[in-house]
KOLMIVEX-77793 format. One record per residue: residue in three letters; x, y, z of N, C-alpha, C in turn; residue number from 1. Coordinates in nm, 3 decimals, always signed. Atoms other than C-alpha are relative to their C-alpha. Example, Ala and Ser with C-alpha at 12.3 -4.5 7.8 and 13.67 -1.06 7.14 Angstrom:
<atoms>
  resn      n.x      n.y      n.z     ca.x     ca.y     ca.z      c.x      c.y      c.z  resi
   ala   +0.089   -0.119   +0.000   +1.230   -0.450   +0.780   +0.090   +0.120   +0.000     1
   ser   -0.082   -0.119   -0.006   +1.367   -0.106   +0.714   -0.077   +0.109   +0.073     2
</atoms>
This chain:
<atoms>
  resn      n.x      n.y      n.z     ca.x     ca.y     ca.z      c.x      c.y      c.z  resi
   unk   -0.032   -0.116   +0.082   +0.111   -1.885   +2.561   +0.117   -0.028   -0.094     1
   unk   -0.127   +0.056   +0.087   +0.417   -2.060   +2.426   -0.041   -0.036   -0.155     2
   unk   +0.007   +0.056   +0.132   +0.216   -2.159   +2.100   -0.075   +0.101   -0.069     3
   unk   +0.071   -0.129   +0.062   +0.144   -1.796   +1.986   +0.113   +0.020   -0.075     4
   unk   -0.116   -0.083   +0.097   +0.331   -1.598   +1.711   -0.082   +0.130   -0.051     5
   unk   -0.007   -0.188   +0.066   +0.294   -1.205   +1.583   -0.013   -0.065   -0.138     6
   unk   +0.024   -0.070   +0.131   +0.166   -1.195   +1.198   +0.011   +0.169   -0.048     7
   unk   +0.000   -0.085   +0.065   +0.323   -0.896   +1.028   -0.017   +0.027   -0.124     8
   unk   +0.022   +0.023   +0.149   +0.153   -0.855   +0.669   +0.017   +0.119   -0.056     9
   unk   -0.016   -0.138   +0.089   +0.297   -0.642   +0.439   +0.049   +0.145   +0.027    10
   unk   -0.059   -0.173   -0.011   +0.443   -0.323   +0.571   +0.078   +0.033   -0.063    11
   unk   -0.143   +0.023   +0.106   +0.646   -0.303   +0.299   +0.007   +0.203   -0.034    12
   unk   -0.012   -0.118   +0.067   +0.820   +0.065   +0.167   -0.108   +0.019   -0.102    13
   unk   +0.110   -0.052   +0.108   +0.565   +0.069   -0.149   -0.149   +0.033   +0.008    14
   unk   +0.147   +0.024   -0.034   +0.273   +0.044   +0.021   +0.004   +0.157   +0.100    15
   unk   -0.054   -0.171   -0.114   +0.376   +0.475   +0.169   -0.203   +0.025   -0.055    16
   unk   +0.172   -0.091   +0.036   -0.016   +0.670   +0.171   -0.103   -0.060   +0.104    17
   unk   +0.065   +0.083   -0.144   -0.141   +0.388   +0.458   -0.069   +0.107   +0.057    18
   unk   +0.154   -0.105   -0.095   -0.469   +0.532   +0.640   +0.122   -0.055   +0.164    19
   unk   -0.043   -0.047   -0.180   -0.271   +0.654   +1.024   +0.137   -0.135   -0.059    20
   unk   -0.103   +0.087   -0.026   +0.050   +0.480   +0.916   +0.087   +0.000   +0.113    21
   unk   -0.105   -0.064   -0.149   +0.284   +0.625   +1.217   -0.051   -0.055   +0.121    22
   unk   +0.063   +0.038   -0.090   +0.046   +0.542   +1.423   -0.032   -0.166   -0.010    23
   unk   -0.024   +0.185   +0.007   -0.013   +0.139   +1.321   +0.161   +0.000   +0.020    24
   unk   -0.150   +0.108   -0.008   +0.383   +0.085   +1.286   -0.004   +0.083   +0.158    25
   unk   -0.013   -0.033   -0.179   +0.394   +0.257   +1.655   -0.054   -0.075   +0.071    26
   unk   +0.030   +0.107   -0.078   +0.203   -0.006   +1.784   -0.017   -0.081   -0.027    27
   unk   +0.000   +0.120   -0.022   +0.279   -0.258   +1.609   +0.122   -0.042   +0.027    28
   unk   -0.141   -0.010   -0.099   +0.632   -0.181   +1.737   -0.032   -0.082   +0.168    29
   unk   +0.004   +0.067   -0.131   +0.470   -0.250   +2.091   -0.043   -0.106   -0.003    30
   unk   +0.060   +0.146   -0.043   +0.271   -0.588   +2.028   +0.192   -0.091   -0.029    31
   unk   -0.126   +0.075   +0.046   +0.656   -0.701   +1.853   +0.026   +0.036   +0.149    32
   unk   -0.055   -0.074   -0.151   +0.781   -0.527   +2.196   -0.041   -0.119   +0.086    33
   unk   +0.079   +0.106   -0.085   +0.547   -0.781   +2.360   +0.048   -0.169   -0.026    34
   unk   -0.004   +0.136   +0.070   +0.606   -1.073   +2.172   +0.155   -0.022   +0.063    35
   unk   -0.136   +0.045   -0.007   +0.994   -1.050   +2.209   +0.035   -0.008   +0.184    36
   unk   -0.005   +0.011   -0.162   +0.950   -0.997   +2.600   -0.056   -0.142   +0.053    37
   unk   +0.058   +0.180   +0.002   +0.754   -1.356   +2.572   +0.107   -0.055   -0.054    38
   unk   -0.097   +0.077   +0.139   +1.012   -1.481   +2.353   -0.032   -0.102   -0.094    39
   unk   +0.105   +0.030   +0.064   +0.710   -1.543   +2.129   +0.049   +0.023   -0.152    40
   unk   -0.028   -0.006   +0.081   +0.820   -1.588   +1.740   -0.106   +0.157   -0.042    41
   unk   +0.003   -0.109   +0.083   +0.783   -1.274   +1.522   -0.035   -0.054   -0.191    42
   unk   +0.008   +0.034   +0.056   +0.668   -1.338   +1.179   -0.055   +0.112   -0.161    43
   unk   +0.053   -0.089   +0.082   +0.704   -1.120   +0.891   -0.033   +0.003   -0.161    44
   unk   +0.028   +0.024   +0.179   +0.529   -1.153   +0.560   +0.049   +0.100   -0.092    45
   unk   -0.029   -0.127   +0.122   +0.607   -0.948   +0.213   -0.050   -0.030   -0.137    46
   unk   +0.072   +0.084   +0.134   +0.434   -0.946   -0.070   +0.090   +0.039   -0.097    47
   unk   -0.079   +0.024   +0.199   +0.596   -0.998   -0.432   -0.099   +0.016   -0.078    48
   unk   +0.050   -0.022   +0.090   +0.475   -0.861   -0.713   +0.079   +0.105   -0.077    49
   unk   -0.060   -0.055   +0.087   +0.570   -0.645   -1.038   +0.016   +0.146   +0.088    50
   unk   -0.020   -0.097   -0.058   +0.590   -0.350   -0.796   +0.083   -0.001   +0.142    51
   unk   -0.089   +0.087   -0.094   +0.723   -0.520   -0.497   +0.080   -0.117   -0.005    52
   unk   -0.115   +0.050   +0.057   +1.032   -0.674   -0.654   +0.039   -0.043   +0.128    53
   unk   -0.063   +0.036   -0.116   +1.169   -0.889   -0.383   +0.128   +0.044   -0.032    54
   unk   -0.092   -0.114   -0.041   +1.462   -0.681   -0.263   +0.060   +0.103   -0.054    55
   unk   -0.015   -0.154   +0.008   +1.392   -0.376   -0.405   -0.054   +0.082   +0.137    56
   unk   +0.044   -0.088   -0.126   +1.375   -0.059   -0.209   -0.169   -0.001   +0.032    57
   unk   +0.132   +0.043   -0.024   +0.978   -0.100   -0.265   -0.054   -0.115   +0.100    58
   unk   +0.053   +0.148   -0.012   +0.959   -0.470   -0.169   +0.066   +0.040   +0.200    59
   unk   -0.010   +0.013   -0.139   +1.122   -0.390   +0.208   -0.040   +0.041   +0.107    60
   unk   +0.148   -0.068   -0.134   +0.956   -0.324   +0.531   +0.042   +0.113   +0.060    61
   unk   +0.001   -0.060   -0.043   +0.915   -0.031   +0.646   +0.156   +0.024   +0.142    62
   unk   -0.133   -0.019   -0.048   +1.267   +0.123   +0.823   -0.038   -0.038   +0.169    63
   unk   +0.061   -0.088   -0.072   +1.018   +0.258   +1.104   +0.014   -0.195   +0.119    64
   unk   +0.002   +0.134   -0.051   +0.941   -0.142   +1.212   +0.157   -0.066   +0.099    65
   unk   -0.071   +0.069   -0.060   +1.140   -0.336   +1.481   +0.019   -0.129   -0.061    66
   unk   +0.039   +0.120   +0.069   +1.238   -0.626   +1.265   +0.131   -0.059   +0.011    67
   unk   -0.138   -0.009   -0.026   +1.564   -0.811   +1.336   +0.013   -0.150   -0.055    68
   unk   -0.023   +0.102   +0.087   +1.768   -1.065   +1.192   -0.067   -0.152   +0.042    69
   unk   +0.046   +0.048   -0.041   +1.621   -1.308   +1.426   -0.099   -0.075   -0.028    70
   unk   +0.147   -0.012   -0.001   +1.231   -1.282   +1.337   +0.011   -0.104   -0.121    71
   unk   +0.067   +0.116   +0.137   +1.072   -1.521   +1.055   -0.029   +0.086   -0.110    72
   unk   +0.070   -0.092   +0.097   +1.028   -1.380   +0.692   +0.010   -0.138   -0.101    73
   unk   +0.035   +0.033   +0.131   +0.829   -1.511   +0.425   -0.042   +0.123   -0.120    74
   unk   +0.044   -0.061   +0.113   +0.760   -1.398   +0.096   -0.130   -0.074   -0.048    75
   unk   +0.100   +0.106   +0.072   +0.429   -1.485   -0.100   -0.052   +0.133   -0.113    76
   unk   +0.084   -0.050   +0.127   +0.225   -1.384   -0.433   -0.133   +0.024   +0.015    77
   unk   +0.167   -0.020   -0.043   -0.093   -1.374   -0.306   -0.029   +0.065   +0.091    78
   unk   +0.039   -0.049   -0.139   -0.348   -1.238   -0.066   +0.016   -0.069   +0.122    79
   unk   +0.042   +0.110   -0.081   -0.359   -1.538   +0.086   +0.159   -0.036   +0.090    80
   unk   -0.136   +0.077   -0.036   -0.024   -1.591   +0.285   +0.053   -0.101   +0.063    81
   unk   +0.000   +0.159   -0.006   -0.114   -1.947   +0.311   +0.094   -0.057   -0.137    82
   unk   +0.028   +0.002   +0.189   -0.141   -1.978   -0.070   +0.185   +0.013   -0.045    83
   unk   -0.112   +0.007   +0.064   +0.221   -2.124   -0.182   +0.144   +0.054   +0.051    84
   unk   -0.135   -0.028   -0.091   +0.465   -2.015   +0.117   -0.021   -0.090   +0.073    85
   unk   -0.070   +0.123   -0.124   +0.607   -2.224   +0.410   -0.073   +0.045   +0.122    86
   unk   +0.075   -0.005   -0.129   +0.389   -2.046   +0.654   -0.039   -0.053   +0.090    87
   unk   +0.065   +0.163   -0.130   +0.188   -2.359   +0.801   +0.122   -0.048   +0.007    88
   unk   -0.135   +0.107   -0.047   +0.520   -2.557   +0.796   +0.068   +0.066   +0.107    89
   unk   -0.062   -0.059   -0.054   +0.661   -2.290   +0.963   -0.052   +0.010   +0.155    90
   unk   +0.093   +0.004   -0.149   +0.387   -2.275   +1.261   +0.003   -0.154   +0.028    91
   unk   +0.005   +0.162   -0.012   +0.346   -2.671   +1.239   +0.141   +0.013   +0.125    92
   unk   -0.115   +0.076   -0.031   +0.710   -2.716   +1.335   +0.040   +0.046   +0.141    93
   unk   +0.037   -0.077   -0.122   +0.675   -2.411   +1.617   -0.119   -0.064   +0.115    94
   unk   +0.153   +0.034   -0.081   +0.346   -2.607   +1.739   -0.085   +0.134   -0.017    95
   unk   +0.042   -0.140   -0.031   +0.200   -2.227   +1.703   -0.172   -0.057   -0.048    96
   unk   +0.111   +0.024   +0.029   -0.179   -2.284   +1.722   -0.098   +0.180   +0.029    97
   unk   +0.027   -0.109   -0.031   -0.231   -1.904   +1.798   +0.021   +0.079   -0.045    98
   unk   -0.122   -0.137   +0.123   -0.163   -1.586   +1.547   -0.069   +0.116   +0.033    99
   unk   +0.024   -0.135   -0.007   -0.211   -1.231   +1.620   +0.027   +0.080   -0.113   100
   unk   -0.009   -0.080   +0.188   -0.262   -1.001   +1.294   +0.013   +0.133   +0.029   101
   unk   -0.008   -0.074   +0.071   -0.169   -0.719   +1.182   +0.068   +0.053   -0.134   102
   unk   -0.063   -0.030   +0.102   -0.052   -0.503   +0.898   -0.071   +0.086   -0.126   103
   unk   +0.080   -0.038   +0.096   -0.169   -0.416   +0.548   -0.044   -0.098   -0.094   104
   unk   +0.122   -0.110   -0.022   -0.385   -0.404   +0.352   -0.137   -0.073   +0.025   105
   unk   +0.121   +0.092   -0.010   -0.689   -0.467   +0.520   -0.108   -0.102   -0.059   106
   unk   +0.091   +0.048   +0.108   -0.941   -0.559   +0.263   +0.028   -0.095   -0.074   107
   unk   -0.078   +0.140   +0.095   -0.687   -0.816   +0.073   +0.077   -0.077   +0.083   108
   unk   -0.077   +0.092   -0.083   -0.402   -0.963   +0.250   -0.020   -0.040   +0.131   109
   unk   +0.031   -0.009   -0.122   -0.492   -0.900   +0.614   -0.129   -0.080   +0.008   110
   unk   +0.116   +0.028   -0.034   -0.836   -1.004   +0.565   -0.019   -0.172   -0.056   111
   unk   -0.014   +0.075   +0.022   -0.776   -1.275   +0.357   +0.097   -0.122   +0.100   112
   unk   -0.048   +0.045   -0.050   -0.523   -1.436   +0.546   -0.014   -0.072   +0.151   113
   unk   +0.052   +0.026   -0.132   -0.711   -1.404   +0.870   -0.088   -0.098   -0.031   114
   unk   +0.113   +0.116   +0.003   -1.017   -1.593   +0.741   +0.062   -0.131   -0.036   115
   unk   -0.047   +0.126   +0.062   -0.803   -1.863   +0.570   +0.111   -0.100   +0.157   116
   unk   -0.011   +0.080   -0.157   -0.622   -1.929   +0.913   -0.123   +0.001   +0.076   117
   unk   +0.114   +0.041   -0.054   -0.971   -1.956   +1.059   +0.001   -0.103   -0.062   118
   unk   +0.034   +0.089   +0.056   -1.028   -2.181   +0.812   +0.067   -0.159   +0.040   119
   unk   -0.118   +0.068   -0.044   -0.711   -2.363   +0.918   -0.019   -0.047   +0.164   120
   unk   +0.052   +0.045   -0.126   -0.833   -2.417   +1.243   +0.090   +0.091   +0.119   121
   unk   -0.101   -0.098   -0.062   -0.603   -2.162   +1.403   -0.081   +0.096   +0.096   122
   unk   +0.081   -0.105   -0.023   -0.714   -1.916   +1.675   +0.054   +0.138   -0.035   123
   unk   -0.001   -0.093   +0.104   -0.741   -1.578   +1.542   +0.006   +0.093   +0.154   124
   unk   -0.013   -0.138   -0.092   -0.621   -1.203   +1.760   +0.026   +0.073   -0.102   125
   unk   -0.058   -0.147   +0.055   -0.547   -0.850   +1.668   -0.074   +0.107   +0.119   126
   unk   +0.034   -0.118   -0.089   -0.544   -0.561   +1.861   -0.149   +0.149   -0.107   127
   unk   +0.063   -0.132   +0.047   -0.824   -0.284   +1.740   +0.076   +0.085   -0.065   128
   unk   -0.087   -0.134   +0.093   -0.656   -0.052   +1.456   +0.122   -0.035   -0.038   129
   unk   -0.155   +0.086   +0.077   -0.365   -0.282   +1.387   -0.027   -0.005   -0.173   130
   unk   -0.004   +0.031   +0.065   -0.440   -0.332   +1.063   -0.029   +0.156   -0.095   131
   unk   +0.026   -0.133   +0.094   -0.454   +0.003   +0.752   -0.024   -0.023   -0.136   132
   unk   +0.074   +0.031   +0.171   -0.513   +0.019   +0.385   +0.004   +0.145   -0.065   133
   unk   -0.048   -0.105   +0.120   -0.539   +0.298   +0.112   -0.177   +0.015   +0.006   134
   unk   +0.118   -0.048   +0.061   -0.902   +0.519   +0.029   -0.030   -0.073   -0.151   135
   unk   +0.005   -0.014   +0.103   -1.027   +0.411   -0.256   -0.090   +0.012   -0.070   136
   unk   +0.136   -0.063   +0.094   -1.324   +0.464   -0.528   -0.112   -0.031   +0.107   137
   unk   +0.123   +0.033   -0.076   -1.590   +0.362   -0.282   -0.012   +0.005   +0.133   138
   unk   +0.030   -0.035   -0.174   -1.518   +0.394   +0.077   +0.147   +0.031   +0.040   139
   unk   -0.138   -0.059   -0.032   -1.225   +0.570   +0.277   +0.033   -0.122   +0.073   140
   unk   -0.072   +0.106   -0.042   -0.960   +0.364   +0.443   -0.086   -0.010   +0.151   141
   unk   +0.039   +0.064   -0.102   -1.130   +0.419   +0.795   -0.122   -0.088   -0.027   142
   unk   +0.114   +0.105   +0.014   -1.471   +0.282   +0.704   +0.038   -0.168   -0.043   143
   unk   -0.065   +0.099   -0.002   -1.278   +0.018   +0.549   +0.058   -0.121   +0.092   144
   unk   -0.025   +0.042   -0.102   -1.117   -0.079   +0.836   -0.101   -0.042   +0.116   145
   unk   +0.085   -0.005   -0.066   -1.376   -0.041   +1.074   -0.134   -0.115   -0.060   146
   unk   +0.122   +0.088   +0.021   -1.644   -0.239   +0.874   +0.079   -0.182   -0.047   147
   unk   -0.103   +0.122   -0.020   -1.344   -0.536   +0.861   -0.071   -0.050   +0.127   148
   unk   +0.005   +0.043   -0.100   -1.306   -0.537   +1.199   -0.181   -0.058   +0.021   149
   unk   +0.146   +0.047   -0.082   -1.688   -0.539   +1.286   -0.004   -0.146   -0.098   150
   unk   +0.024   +0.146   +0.027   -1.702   -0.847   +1.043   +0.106   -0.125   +0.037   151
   unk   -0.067   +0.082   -0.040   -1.407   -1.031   +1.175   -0.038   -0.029   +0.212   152
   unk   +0.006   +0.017   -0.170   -1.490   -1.009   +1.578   -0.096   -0.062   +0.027   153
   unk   +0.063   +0.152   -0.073   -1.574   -1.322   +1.746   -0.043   -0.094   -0.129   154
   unk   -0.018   +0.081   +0.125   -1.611   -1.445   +1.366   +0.087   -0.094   -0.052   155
   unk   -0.155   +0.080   +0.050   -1.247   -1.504   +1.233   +0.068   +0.060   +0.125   156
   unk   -0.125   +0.010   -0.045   -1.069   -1.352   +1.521   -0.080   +0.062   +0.135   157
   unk   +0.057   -0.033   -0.144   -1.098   -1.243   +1.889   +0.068   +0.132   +0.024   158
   unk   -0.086   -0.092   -0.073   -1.011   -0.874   +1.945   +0.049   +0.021   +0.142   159
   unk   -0.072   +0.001   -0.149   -0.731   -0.806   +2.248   -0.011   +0.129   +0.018   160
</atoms>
């Protein structure tokens, strides 16, 4: 179990309107809860962009989150939070061959990120409903979610 780590993607302040937000950062308070009782790395991504100004009030994570000076933070530009951060170096150097996901937003970063560590040869977790997202022109955030998950399980990742 020593070569696991927590993926937190994106809970950033700008990203407020999240499908059941209170309810994801409440448990993903307890998997961190879990992780730090392992004394299992913590690992929190943030995305950058013209709206998420790295360290503006937008660009920072959520107050609500257990996140301490301790934990791992990257920044990246992409969905992909492989794609041009220290991430792999960062697991490499941990040995971490194990990542548990959550965060936002499903459909881009979360989803992306999961398949591309599949790709990576990595094994893939998340708890059921860890992950949220925004309604938008074509399907609400739960269907969203829900038709994720059903395509990521036993695919790209193993639900716990």
């Amino acid at each position: 179990m020593k070569n696991k780590a927590l993926i937190v993607i994106d809970l950033q302040n700008g990203l407020n309107g999240l499908f059941q937000l209170n309810e994801v950062l409440a448990s993903v308070n307890q998997r961190i809860t879990d992780y730090r009782k392992n004394h299992l790395p913590i690992i929190f991504i943030q995305h950058e962009d013209e709206e998420l100004v790295p360290n503006s009030p937008a660009w920072q994570l959520f107050d609500e989150l257990d996140a301490r000076e301790e934990d791992f933070y990257i920044g990246k530009t992409h969905a992909n939070s492989f794609f041009k951060t220290t991430l792999r170096k960062l697991l490499d150097e941990h040995n971490i061959t194990e990542l548990e996901f959550c965060g936002a937003q499903t459909e881009y970063c979360v989803d992306t990120t999961i398949r591309m560590a599949h790709g990576l040869g990595y094994r893939n977790f998340m708890k059921k409903g860890l992950s949220t997202t925004f309604n938008n022109d074509l399907l609400d955030a739960k269907t969203i979610i829900q038709h994720h998950e059903n395509l990521w399980n036993g695919r790209f990742l193993t639900f716990i």
